[in-house]
Structure formats: C-alpha cells, structure tokens
C-alpha positions in Angstrom: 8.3 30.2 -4.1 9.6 28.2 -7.2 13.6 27.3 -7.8 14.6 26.5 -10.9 16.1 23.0 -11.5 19.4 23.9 -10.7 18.3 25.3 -7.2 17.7 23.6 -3.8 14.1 22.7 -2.9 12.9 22.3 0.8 11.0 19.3 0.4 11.2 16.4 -2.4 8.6 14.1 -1.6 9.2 10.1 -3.9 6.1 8.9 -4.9 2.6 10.2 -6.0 -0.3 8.2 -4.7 -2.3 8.6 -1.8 0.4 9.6 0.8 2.0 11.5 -1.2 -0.7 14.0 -2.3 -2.0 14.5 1.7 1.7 15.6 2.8 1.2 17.6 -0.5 -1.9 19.2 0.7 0.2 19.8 4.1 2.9 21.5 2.9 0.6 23.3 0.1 -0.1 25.2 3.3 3.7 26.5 4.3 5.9 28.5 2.5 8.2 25.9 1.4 9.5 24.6 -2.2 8.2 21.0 -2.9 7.8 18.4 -6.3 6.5 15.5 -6.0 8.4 12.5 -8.4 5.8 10.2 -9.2 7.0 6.7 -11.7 3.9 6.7 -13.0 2.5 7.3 -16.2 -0.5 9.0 -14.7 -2.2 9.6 -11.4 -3.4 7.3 -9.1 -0.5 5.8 -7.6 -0.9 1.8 -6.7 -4.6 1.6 -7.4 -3.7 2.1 -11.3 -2.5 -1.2 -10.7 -5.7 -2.9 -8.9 -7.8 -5.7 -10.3 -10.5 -4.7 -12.3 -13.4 -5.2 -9.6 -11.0 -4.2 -6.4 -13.5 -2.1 -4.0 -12.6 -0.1 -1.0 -14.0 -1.1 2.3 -15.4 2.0 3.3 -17.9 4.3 1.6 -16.6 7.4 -0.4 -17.0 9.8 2.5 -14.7 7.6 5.0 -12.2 7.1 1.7 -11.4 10.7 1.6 -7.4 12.4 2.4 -7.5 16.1 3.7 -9.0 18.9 2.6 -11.4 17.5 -0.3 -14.0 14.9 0.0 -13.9 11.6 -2.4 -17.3 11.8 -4.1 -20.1 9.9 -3.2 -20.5 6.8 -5.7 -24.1 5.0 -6.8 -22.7 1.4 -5.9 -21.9 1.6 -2.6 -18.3 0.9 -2.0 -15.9 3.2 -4.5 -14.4 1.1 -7.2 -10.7 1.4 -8.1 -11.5 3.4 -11.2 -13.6 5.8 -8.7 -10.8 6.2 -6.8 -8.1 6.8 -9.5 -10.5 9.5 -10.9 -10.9 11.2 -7.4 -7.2 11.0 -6.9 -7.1 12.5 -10.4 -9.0 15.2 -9.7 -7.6 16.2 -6.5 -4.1 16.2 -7.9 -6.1 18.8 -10.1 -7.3 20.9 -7.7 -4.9 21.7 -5.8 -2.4 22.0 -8.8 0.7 20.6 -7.4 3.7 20.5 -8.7 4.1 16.8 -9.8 7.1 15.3 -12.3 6.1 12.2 -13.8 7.2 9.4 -14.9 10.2 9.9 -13.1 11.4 6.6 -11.6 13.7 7.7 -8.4 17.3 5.4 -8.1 18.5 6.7 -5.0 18.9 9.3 -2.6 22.3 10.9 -1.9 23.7 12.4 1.4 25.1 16.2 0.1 26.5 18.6 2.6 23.5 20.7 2.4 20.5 18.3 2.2 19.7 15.2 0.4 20.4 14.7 -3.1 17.7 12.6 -5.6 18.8 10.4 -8.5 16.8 9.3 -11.4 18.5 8.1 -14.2 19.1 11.2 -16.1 18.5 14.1 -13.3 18.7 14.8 -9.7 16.8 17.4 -7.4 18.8 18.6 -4.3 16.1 18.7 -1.6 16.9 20.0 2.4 14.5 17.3 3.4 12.9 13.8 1.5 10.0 12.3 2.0 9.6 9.1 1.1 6.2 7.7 -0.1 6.3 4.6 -2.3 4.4 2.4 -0.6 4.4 -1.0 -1.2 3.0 -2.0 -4.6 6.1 -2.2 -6.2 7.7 -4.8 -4.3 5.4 -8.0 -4.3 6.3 -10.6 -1.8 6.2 -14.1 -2.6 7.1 -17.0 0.2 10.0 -19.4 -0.5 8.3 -22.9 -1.2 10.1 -25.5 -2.1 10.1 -26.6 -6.0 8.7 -23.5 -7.2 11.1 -22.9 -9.9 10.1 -26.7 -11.1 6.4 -25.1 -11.4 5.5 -25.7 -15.3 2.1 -23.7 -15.1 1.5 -20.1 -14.3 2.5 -17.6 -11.1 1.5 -14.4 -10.8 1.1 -12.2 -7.8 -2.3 -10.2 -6.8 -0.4 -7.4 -8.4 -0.7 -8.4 -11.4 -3.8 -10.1 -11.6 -6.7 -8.2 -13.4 -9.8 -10.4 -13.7 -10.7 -14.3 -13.0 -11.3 -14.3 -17.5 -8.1 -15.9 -18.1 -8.3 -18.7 -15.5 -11.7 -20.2 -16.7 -12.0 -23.7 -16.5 -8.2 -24.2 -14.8 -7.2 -25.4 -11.3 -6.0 -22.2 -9.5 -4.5 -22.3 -5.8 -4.9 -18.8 -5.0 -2.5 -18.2 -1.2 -2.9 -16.2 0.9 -5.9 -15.2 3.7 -6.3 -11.3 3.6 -8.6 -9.2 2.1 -7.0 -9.7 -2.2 -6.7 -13.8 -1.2 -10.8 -14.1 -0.2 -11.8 -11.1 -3.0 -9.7 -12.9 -5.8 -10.6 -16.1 -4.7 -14.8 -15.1 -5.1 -14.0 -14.4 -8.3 -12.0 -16.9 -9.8 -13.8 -19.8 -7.9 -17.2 -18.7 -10.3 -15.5 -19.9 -13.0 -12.3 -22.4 -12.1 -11.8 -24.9 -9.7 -10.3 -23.3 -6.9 -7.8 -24.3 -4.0 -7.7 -21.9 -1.3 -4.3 -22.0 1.0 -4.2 -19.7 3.6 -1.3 -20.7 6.8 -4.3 -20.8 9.4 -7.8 -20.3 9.3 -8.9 -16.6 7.8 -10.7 -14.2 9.8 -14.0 -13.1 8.4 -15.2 -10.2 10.3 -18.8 -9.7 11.2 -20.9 -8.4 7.6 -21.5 -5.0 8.9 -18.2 -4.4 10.0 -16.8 -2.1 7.1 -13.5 -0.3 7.0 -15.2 2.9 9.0 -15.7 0.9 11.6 -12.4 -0.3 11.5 -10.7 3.0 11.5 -12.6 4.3 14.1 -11.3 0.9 16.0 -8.1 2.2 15.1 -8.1 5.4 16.1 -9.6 4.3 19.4 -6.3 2.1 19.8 -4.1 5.3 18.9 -5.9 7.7 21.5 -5.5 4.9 23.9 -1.9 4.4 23.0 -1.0 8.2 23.7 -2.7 8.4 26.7 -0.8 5.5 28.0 -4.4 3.2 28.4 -5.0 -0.3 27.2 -8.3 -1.2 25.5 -9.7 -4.7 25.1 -12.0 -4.2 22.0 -12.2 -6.9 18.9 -9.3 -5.5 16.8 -10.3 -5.8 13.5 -6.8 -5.6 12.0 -6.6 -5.0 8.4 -5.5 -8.3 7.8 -9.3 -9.5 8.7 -11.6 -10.1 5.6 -14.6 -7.8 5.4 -17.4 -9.1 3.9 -17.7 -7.0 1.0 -20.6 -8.1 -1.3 -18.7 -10.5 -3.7 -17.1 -12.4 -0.5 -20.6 -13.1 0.7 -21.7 -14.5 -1.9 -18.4 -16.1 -2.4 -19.4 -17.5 1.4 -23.2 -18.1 0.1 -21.8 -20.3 -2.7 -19.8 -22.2 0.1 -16.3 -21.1 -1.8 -14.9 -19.6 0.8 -13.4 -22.4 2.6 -9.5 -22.9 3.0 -6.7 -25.4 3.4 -3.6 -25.2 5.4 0.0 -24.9 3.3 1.5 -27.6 1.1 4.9 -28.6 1.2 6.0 -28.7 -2.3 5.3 -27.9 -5.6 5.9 -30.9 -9.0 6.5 -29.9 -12.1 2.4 -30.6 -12.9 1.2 -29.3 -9.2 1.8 -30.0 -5.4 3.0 -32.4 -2.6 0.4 -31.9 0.7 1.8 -32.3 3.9 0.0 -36.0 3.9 2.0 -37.4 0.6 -1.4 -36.7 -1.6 -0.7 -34.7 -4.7 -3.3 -32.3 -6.4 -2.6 -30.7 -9.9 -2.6 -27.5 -10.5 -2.5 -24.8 -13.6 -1.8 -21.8 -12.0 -1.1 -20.3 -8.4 -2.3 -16.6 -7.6 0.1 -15.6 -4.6 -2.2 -12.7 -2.6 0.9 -12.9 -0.2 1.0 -9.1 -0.1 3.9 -6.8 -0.3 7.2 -5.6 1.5 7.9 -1.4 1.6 9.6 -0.4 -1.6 12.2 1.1 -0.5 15.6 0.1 -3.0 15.9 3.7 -3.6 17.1 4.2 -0.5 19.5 1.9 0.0 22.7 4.4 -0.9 21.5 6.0 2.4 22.5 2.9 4.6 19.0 3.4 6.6 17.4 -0.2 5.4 17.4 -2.6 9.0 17.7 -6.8 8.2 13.6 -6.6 8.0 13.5 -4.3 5.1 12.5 -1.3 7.1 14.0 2.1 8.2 14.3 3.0 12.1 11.3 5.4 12.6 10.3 7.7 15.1 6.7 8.1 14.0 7.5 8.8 10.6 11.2 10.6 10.9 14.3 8.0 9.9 16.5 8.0 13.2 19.7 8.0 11.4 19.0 10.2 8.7 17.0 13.3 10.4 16.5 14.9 6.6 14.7 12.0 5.4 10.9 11.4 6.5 8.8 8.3 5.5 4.8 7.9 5.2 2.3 5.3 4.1 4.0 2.4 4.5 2.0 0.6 6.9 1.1 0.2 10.7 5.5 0.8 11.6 4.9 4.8 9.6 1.4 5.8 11.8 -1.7 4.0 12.4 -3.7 3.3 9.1 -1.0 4.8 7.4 -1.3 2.7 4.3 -5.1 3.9 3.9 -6.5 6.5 2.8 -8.8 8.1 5.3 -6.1 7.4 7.8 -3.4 8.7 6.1 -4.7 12.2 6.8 -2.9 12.3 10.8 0.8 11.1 9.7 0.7 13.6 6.3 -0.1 16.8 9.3 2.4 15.2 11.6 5.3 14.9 9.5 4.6 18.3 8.0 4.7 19.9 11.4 7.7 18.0 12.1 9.4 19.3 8.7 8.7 22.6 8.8 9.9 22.9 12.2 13.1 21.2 11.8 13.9 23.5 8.6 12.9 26.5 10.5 15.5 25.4 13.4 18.1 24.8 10.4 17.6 28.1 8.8 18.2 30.0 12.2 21.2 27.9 12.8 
C-alpha cells in the first residue's frame, strides 16, 4: 500500500535508529502505510554519534533486533562502527521506507489522526510513534560556577577519543558505564579526576550484557506473573568490565571521588575548602528522552516524560512511544531488548486502527 504525500499514512514512526527499525520490521509484517523520519544524515541512529572505541556489552548474537542477526565480529564485543554497518544493512534488507534528514518540529492533533511538522513538510499519520531516544538531549547537573569555568566542557556525546586531552587535568563525572569507559581512556594519557556521587558499581568480570538481559527478562516474567525475585540486579547503570575497564582497574585508574561543590574560573572548590585545577570536565552524566517535538501535544509531565501505559501515551491514544528507557518496556533502550516492546506496540496499533476503521 503506498499514499502519495498528500495522502494519510497509518503509521509515522520519528526517529530511525534501533527502535525504530524493530517497530519497522513489525509493521513490515501488516498491511498498513508507514515512513520512518530519521534527522540523520545516514543510518545508524545515536551510535553515529559514539566515541570512537564505544563497545557493546554483549556479543553480536545477543546485540541483534528481530528478524535478522547482527553478524558475528573477530574482536569479541561489536564496535560502534560494527554496529552502524549492521544497522546499515538491515535498513537494507528489509527496504523500508525511510526519509532522511528530516528533523521533525512537532506533532499536531488533526481531526483525523496526528499531523507531523518539519520545517518545510508535514505527513498526516492515523497513529505516531515516537522513537528518538535520548542522544539528542544531553543532561548536564546544575553546579555551581560553571558558567565561570575558563577551560573546556563537553558531554560524553560529544567526546570522540582521549587524543585531544593528552597531558591535561580532566574530571571526567559521572559513574555509569561512558564515565568508567571514557575515563580508561583518557586516564592513559592525562591526569584524571574521577567524580562519581557515590561509589560506582563494578559488576563481577564475566557478567556481560547477556547476562544482564536474561536478569532482566527474568524481572519482567516475574513482574507479569505477579512474583518477586531477589537476584543481584545488575541494572544498566552497573559497570561491566569490558576489557579497557579492566585494565583501566589493573592500572589502578579506576578509583573515584565524591562531588565537589564549585567550580573557579582555573578549577574547583571540594567540599573540604581544598581546590584542584582543572583543564577540562567530561560530563558522562547521561541523557533525558528527547522529546521537544512533542511538546505542541501537551503530553510532556514536570519529569520530562509522557504518561505511558507500556508504551501507549494515556492522553493521546494515537501516539505510541518506544526506546526510551526502563519507563517504555524493560531494556527498551537496547538493542536485543528492544525486540518485545517493537511486537507489543505493533499489536497494540494495528488493533486499535482496525477498531477505528470499523467504527
């Protein structure tokens, strides 16, 4: 089924990375009209945008989204570029419709459906689905005298390699996985700072993010059947000892400091009156949804979120959102996990259009 421009599609799904090419795959599978607007120049969604040596925690057959398996890689754990390639490729195979770079500005209630705005064309869609994710939108804590800060700030999003930093003080802050991987890194060839609010998790070296799904999908069985399991979580905030951590660890690099209280012009204040200088802070503070493009719909709550039901908005029942984290599906944000909300919310869709159509 294909619509021209100036017709409605059933489904408009924002965003072309990982979620967005499983509900893809999903609705591949029905009869209904779909594009996908990605704001990217190619494919590959937020891992375009990964550090140069980023590696996934899980070998390439536990990294895989439906219907195609990533390929196996010689090195162990896939690389970013191994990813972006497999992502490539699947977009390929399964020759979806995909529009890009088209950055989406908002989304507009219409009698009919839900109207999507870039800045020079719309699509008129009966449902949205909303797949973003999170890279876009960088969070950075509030400290006091940042803005005094003479030397450098940038955020793990934009940091590519530990090159630039040679020789410098960095504080690199934050204690999840980007804050102990960057942190390896940068610590082989500056003098590092590590702040992290309380003492980082580092799970046990052959935990590995299989394990950690299969934790997490043990949590979700448990959940639906009403049950309560005491097992070591294993959130995804906890390190995994990927190679470059260990020997971060073996180097004794790894060890952190609790928060400062200010920054100087030239560095920091600690909580004790010392000061330190510093030439650069790396903020691996992760990220907040991206989700400014929906804010014409009214649906954003005061924590930056939209009131789900699994992954179906409660006040708007034509929009649908996926990949945002633990709040849209467990292991939303990942890519093996992504797999159950992509089927789920295509079930949901395809049912609730059907319903529409016979009303």
């Amino acid at each position: 089924m294909t619509h021209s421009l100036s017709g409605q599609l059933d489904v408009v799904i924002i965003g072309g990375g990982q979620s967005a090419l499983a509900v893809a795959y999903f609705l591949r599978r029905t009869q209904l009209s779909f594009v996908i607007l990605d704001a990217e120049e190619e494919p590959g969604g937020a891992w375009r945008h990964g550090w140069n040596s980023l590696r996934l925690f899980s070998p390439a057959t536990w990294s895989s989204i439906p219907g195609w398996m990533m390929p196996p890689t010689q090195e162990g754990y896939p690389s970013r570029n191994h990813v972006i390639g497999y992502l490539n490729q699947y977009e390929q195979r399964y020759q979806f419709p995909v529009e890009r770079p088209v950055r989406v500005t908002s989304v507009e209630h219409m009698a009919s459906g839900l109207r999507v705005r870039s800045d020079d064309r719309h699509w008129d869609a009966r449902v949205v689905v909303s797949a973003t994710g999170t890279w876009s939108n960088p969070y950075i804590p509030h400290y006091s005298g940042a803005d005094l800060f003479a030397g450098r700030q940038l955020h793990s999003a934009h940091y590519v390699d530990a090159q630039p930093f040679e020789g410098k003080k960095v504080l690199v802050v934050g204690g999840g996985n980007s804050g102990a991987q960057i942190l390896a890194e940068v610590s082989k060839v500056a003098e590092t700072t590590w702040v992290t609010p309380v003492e980082p998790l580092f799970l046990p070296d052959e935990v590995d993010g299989r394990v950690l799904f299969e934790r997490a999908t043990e949590r979700w069985k448990a959940q639906l059947e009403g049950r309560v399991i005491e097992q070591p979580v294993g959130g995804l905030g906890d390190i995994v000892m990927v190679p470059p951590v260990v020997e971060a660890r073996e180097r004794d690099a790894l060890k952190s400091v609790r928060p400062f209280e200010r920054f100087t012009r030239n560095g920091l204040i600690w909580l004790d009156s010392s000061e330190s200088a510093v030439d650069v802070v790396i903020w691996c503070t992760g990220f907040r949804p991206a989700l400014q493009h929906l804010d014409t719909l009214g649906v954003i709550n005061t924590e930056g979120r939209v009131e789900v039901e699994g992954t179906h908005s409660t006040q708007e029942p034509r929009l649908w959102l996926v990949g945002y984290g633990e709040w849209t599906g467990a292991a939303s944000a990942t890519l093996i996990g992504v797999t159950r909300t992509a089927r789920s919310t295509v079930n949901e869709i395809a049912a609730f259009l059907a319903e529409q159509s016979v009303a």
